[in-house]
N, C-alpha and C positions, 0 to 999 in steps of 0.2 A: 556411292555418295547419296546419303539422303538429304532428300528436300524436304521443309517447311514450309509454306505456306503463313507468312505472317500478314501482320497490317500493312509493315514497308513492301515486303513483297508485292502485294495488291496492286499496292501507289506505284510501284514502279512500274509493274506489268503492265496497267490502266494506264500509265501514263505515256508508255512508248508503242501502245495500240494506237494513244490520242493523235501522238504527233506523226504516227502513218498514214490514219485517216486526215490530218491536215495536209499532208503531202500534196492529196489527191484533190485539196476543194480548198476553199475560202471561206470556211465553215469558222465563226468565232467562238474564243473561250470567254467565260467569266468569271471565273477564277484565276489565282496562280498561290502557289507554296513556294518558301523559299527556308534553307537553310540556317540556324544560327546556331550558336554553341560555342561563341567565343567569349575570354576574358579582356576586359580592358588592356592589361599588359601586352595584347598581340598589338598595339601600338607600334610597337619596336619586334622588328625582323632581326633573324641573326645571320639570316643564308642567304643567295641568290640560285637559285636552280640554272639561271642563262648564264651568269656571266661567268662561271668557270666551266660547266659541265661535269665538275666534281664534287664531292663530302666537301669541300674548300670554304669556309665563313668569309664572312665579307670582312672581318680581322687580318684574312689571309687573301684576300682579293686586289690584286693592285690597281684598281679601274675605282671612282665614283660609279657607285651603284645607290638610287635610292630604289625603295620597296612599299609600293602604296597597298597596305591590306583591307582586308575583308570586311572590317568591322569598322574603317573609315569609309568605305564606299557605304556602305547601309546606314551607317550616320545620317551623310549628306544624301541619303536619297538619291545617291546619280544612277543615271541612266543611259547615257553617254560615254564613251572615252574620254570629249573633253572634259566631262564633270569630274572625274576623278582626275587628268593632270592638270587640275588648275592645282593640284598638291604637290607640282616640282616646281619651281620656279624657272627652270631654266628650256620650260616647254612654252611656246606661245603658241595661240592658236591663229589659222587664217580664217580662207572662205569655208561657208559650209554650205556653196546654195544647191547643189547636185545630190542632197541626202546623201552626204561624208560631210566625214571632217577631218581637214589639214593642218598639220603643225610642223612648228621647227621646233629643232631639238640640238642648242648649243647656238643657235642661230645658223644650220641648215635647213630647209624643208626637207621629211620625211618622205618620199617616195613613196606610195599605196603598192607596189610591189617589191620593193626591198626595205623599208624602214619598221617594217613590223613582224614579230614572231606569234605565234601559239604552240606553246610547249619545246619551245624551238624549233619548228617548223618554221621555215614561210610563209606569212599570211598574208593573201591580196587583201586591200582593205581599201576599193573601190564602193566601199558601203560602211555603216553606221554600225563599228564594230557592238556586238551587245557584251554586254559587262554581267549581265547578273549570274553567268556560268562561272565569272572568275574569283578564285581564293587570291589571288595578287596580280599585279602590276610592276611588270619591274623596268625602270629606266634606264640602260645601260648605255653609259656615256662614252661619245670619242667612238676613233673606229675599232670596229668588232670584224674586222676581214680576217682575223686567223681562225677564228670559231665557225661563222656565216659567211665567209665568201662574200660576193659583191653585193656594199653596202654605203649608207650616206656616212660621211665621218661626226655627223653629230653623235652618233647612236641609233640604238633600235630601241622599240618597244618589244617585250613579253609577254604575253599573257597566257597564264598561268593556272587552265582549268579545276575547277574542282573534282577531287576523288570522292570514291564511296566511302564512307563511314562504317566501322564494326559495329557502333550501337545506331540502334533507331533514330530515327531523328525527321522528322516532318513540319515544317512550317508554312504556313496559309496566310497571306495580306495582301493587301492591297494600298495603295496611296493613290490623294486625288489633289488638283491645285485649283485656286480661285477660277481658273480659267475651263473649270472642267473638265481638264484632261485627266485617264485614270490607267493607272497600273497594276493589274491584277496577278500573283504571282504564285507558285508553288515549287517547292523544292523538298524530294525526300528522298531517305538515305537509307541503309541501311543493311544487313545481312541477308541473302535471298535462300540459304539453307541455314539446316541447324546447328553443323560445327563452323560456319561463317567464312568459309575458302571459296565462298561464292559470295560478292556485294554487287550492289548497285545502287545507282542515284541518278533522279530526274530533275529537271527543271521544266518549269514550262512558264510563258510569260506572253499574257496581252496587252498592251498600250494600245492608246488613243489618246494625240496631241493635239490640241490647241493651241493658236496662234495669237499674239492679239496684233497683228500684223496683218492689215485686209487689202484686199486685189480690189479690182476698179470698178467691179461689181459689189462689194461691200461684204463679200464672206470672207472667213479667217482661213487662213489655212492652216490644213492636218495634216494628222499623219498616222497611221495604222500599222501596227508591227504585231507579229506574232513570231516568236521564240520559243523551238524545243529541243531539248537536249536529255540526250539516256546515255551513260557512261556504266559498263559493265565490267568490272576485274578479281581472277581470281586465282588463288597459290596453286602452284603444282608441287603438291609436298615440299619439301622446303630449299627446293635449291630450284624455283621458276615464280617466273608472276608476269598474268600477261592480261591486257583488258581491251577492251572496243569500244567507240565512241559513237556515234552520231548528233551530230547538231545541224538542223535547218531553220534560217531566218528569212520570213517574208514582210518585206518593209516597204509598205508604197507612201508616196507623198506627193505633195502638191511642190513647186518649184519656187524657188525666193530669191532674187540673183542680189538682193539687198540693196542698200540706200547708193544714189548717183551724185557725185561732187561735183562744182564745177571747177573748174584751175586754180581756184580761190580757196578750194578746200568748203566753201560752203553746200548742202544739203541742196538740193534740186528737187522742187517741190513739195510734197508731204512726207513728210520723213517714214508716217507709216506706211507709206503705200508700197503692194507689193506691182512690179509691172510687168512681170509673167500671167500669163493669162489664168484664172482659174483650174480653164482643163488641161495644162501642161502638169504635166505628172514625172515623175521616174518609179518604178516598180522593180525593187530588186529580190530575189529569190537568191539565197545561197545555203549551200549543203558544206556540211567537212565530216567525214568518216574515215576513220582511220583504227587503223592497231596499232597496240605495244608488245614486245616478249621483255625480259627480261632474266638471264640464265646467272644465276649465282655459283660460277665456277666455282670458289671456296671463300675463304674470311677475307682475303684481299683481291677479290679479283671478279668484275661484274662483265659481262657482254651484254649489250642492251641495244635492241634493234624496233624503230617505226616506221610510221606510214602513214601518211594522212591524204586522203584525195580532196579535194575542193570544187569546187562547182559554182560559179555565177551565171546567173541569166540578168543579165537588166533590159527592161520595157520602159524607153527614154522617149518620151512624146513631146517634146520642148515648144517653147512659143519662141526663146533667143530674141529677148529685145535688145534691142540697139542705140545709140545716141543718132541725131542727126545736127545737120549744121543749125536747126531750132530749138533743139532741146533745151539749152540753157534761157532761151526768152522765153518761150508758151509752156515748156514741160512735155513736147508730142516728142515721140517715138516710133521706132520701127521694129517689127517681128519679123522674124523670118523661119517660119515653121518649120520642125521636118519630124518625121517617126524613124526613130534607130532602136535596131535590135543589137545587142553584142553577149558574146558569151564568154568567159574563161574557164578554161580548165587549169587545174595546174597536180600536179603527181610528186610529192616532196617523201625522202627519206632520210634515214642518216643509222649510220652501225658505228656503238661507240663502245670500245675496250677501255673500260678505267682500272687502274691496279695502284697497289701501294707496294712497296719495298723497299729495303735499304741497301744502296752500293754506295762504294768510295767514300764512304763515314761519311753518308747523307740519307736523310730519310725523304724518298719521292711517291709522288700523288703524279701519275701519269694518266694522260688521255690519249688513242691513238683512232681515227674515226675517221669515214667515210660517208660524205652525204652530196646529193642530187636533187633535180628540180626539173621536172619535162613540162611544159606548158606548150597549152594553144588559145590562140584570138581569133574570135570571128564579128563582122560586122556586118550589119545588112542596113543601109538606111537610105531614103526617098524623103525630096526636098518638097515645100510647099509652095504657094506663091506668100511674096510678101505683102504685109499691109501696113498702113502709117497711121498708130493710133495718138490720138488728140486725147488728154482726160475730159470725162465730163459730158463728150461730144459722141451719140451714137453709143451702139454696141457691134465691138469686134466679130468677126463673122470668125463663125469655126474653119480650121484650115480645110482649103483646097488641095487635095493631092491627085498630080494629074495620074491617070493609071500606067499611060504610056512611057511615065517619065522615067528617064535610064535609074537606076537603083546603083550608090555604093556599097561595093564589097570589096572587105580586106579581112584576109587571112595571114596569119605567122605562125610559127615552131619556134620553139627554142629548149633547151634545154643547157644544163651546167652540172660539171661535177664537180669535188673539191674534195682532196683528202689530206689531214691536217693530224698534228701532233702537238701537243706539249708538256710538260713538265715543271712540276711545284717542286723545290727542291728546297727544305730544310737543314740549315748547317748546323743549327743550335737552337736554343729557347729565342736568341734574338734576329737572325738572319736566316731569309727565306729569297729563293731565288725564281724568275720565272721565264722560262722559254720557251717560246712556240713558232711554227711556222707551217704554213698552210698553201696549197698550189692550186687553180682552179682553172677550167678549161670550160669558155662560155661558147655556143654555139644558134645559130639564129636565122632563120629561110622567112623570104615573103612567097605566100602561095598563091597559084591563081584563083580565080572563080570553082575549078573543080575540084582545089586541092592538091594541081600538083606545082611544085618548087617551080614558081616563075624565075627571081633573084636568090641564090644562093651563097650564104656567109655573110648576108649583112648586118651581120651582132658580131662573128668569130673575136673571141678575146682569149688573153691568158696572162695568169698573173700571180704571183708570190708576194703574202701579206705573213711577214713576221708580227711578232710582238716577243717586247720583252720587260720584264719589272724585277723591282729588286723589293722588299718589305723590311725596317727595323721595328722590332716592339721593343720597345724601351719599358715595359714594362706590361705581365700577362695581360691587360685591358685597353692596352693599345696598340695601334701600329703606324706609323711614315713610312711613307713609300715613294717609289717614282716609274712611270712606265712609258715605255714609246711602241707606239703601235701604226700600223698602216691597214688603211681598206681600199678597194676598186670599184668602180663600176661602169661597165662595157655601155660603148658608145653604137649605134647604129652608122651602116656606111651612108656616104651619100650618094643616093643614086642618079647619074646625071640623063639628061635626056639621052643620049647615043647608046646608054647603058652600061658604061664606065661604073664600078665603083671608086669610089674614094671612100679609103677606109683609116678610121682614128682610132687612134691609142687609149684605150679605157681612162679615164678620169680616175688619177690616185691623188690619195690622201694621207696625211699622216700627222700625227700628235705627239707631243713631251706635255706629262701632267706628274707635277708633283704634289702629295696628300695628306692628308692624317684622319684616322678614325680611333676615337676615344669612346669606352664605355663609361658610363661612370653611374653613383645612386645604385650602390650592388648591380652594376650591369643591367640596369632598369632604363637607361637613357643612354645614345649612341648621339657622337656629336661627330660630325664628319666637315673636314675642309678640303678645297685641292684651286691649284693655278691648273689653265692649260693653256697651249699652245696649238692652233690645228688651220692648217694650212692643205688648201684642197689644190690641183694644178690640173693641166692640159681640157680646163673648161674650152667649150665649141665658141669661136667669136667669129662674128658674120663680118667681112672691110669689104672693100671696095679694091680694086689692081685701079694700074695705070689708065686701062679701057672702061674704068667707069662699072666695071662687072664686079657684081658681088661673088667674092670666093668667103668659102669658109676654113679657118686657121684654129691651131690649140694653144693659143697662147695667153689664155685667162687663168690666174689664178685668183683664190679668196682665202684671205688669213683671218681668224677669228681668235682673239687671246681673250682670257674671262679669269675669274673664280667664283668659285661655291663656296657657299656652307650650309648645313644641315643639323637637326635635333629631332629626334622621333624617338620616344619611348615616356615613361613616368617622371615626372618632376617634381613629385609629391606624393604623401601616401594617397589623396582623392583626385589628383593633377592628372591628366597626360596630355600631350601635344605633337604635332608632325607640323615643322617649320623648313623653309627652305628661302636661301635668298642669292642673288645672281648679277654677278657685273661682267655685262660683256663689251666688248672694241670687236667689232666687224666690220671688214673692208672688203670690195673686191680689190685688189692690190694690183691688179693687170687684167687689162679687157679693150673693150674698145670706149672710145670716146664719151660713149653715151653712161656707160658703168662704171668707167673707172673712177676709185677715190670714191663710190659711192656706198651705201649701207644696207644689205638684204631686206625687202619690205620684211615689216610684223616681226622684226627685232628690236626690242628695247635694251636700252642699257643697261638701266637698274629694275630689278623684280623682285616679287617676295611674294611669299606664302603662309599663313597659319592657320593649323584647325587643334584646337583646342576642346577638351570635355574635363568637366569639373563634377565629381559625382557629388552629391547635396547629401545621399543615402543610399543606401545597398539599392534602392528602388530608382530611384532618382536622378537625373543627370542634366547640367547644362551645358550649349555647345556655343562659341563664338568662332568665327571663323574672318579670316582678312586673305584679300587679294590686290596687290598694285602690279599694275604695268605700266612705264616709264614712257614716255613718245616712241612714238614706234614712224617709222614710213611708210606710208599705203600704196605709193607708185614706187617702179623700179627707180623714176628720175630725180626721186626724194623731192618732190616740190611740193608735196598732201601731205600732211603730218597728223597721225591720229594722236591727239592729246594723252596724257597722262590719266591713268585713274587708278581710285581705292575702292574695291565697292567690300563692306562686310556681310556677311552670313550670321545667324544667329539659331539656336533650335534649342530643342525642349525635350526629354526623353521621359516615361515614366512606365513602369512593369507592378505590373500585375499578377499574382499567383493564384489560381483557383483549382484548387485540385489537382492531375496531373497536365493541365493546359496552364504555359505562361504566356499573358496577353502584353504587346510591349506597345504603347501609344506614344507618337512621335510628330513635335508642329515644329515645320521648319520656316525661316523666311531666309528667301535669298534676296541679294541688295537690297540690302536693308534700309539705307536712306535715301532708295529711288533714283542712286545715280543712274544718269545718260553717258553712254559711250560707246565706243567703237571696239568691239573684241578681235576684230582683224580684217582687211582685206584679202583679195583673191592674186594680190602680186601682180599685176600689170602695168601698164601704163597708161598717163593722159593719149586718151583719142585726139585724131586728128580736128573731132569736135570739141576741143576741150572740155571733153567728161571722163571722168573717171568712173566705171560701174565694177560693181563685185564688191563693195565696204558694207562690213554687216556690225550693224548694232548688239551690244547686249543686251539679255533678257533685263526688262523693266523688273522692281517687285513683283516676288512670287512667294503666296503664301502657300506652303507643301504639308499636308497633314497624311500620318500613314501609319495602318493599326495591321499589328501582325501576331498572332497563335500557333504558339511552339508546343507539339506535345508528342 
């Protein structure tokens, strides 16, 4: 094999030297590149890579799938996870004050270790997943337990790395906002020999945010990340293809636990004020490296085998304010300091046989797969003394940590395996059939101080998540459908003082969704509808017995009924758009007293979404964009209600050719008429002080300008 030495070559080399000498230090970039090369028409998706596992279109998929690309993230300039699914509707966001962010999805909360994928992997997402490595985002609705094993029944997220490119391709920008925060970015691609059976591509990305939300000292808070990523794959003559990955993100910020209600629903004090201390921090560090093979036994018939290892460390240095029985007259408070270390590992795989053949006068798309997950947790944290802060009055003394003070630690194991089949069965041009069923065996030890199994089996679960759908096309550009599917997810036992376990039956879930997906405008616009049904059962409810002692029982359920609709693709020869809009009824239907008949906080009824881009000229482009979210509940016992709101987006696109660099200059503003509102709570409840903390505002106007050179 000979090698070349090109310009890509370089960039990629230099660039996965950079982000191993970043490994080592704190050393910042000032640059970044990032990739483009797409046409408007990638508006509209035709596949999902998650939600079948096979060649299968989402014509042929019986699941709502929406599919947020590439070219609508570098639109809107996001940065975030949440910025890109403000483009489903049927995702609402919560708290983000721990540097993450939380969503429901269908009106469940998503879980930071089962509600998220990368490449179908399992991705912990106890941090501020970064987006600029991803060519898509895919939504997959309802529960996914025959694919993924223990999961929320809303759905999971995917996200969907980018590959290396055959041709070159190098892009270099940056964007800054009135607030001075800036994003320097680079991404290149391309062949790393000369017959091209070797690529690669990097990413590499610096931020620094600004807040205009100030602490009691009167600075803003930030936030500093650095992101890199080297993706390596190449053919083994023509029946293999196998690549490598590494990405590491170090993400520190300062802490925001957001605005304080009092039982009245009103604001407690200055709405900007943040009441974590200055020097309360969280510092996350995380790694994902992993392989792919892929063995092309003949035309119909692939084996395909990963591996992705994961790595978090977070450095959580909290202040944890508190309400007191004064908060609501004077606005004082309480901190109650501590420094915690925790770390995750987690070890995910999966070996997936797909083939195609025809028996019994039917043509089948079969998957047959095997995949796992071993994880560990470890904690180390030391409490401080408390102090009672007054606004205005004195300055907070940095925490006291006594040295002698006993230190927590907690350790777990766990791991799960699951091995799964199904089958796409076509009868004819109009009827398509789908069956699957999947068996998983979860496993889970608390360890002592040294590491060895103090309590063992308190996760043990096992479980059988069928799914099945039926597809009519009533015509080659459409399809109806209907599917019913189940997921699980293991319960921890409880462990009682004497050392009794009491062990519960994993938390099942199950869904009836009926749908339709129409192409239409020469298959340039995809219009998707669906009803569903999803009822979750054997939730944990805490009563009371006859002696006044709290036991714990599984006799909560929550029924969530809704529908969608959706439009993503061309609606005109200069048109394109990505719309989505959402009704849902959530109830917990059975729980205890305090829940029942009630509505999952940061679920709205009605919601909607649009991003639109109207090209002016081949050079040229304008973008409008709208978001509502309907009342939502910000405590568990619905008595807070965060209002209703519209905010719209608007931006500005214009390209440039000079030579062989194309320059593409981009003015975005988000809320646009300055609305005030509440983008989610943290889901608890009114304190015994009547306060409610953890409600966090939306971004005020923000004007985003971002110039980037493709060559």
């Amino acid at each position: 094999m000979k090698f070349k030495l090109t310009a890509v070559s370089a960039a990629i080399v230099g660039a996965l030297f950079s982000n191993l000498v970043n490994a080592q230090s704190d050393a910042q970039t000032d640059e970044t590149i990032v990739i483009t090369g797409q046409s408007f028409t990638d508006y509209k998706v035709d596949t999902s890579v998650g939600a079948m596992r096979t060649d299968a279109t989402l014509l042929e998929t019986p699941q709502s799938v929406s599919v947020i690309p590439e070219i609508v993230l570098e639109e809107q300039l996001a940065t975030t996870l949440g910025d890109a699914l403000v483009n489903d509707s049927s995702v609402s966001q919560g708290t983000k004050k721990w540097n993450r962010e939380e969503f429901t999805l269908r009106g469940f909360e998503l879980s930071s270790s089962t509600g998220y994928l990368r490449n179908g992997h399992p991705q912990f997402s106890h941090y501020m997943q970064p987006i600029e490595t991803l060519e898509r985002i895919e939504v997959l609705k309802g529960p996914s337990g025959m694919l993924y094993g223990q999961s929320e029944p809303g759905g999971l997220i995917n996200m969907v790395t980018k590959k290396p490119t055959h041709q070159p391709m190098v892009n270099v920008g940056t964007d800054i906002d009135d607030l001075g925060s800036t994003r320097y970015h680079i991404d290149a691609s391309g062949a790393l020999n000369e017959s091209g059976s070797l690529r690669g591509r990097t990413v590499m990305v610096k931020q620094d945010t600004e807040s205009s939300r100030t602490f009691a000292d009167s600075s803003n808070q930030e936030r500093d990340r650095f992101l890199g990523y080297v993706v390596v794959e190449g053919d083994i003559s023509d029946w293999g293809l196998w690549s490598a990955h590494y990405e590491r993100t170090h993400d520190k910020a300062q802490l925001d636990s957001g605005a304080w209600l009092d039982s009245e629903g009103n604001v407690i004090g200055n709405s900007d004020l943040i009441r974590d201390m200055s020097w309360a921090f969280i510092d996350n560090e995380v790694e994902n490296i992993g392989a792919d093979f892929s063995y092309f036994i003949n035309h119909d018939w692939t084996l395909s085998t990963s591996y992705n290892y994961q790595e978090m460390s977070r450095h959580r240095f909290d202040s944890l304010p508190g309400s007191t029985a004064d908060t609501a007259a004077d606005g004082s408070y309480v901190i109650k300091p501590f420094d915690r270390h925790d770390k995750w590992k987690h070890h995910t795989f999966h070996v997936d046989l797909n083939g195609d053949f025809s028996a019994f006068g039917m043509d089948h798309q079969t998957l047959f797969g095997v995949n796992g997950k071993f994880s560990s947790y470890s904690q180390h944290r030391v409490n401080a003394n408390s102090q009672t802060i007054v606004p205005r009055q004195g300055t907070p003394s940095y925490p006291d940590f006594d040295e002698n003070a006993t230190a927590r630690r907690v350790k777990t194991e766990s791991q799960y395996y699951g091995v799964y089949a199904h089958d796409l069965m076509t009868i004819n041009d109009q009827w398509q059939l789908l069956a699957g069923i999947r068996f998983d065996k979860n496993y889970e030890d608390d360890l002592d101080a040294d590491g060895n199994v103090e309590t063992k089996g308190v996760g043990d679960a096992s479980a059988f998540s069928p799914k099945f759908g039926i597809i009519y096309h009533p015509a080659p550009n459409g399809s109806i459908y209907a599917n019913y599917s189940e997921s699980f997810t293991p319960l921890s036992a409880d462990v009682l003082s004497d050392g009794t376990l009491v062990r519960f039956d994993p938390e099942e879930s199950r869904q009836y969704e009926l749908g339709a997906k129409w192409e239409l405008f020469n298959n340039d616009l995809m219009l998707t509808g669906a009803i569903f049904d999803i009822e979750k059962s054997n939730i944990l409810i805490d009563e009371f017995d006859s002696n006044n002692e709290q036991i714990t029982t599984q006799g909560g359920k929550q029924r969530h009924r809704g529908a969608e609709a959706g439009a993503q693709g061309r609606i005109g020869e200069q048109w394109f758009m990505m719309a989505s809009a959402t009704y849902l009824d959530a109830e917990y239907t059975e729980h205890d007293q305090a829940l029942k008949g009630k509505t999952p906080t940061n679920v709205p009824e009605w919601s909607s979404s649009v991003w639109t881009r109207y090209s002016v000229t081949d050079y040229t482009a304008l973008n409008l964009g709208m978001i509502y979210q309907g009342d939502r509940w910000a405590d568990t016992g619905n008595t807070i209600k965060m209002d209703a709101y519209t905010r719209f987006d608007a931006g500005a696109s214009h390209q440039v050719k000079s030579g062989h660099v194309t320059w593409d200059f981009r003015f975005n503003i988000e809320n646009l008429f300055d609305k005030e509102y509440f983008v989610g709570s943290g889901g608890s409840s009114v304190d015994n002080n009547g306060v409610l903390t953890d409600v966090h505002y939306g971004d005020e106007r923000r004007f985003k300008f971002s110039v980037n050179a493709a060559f």
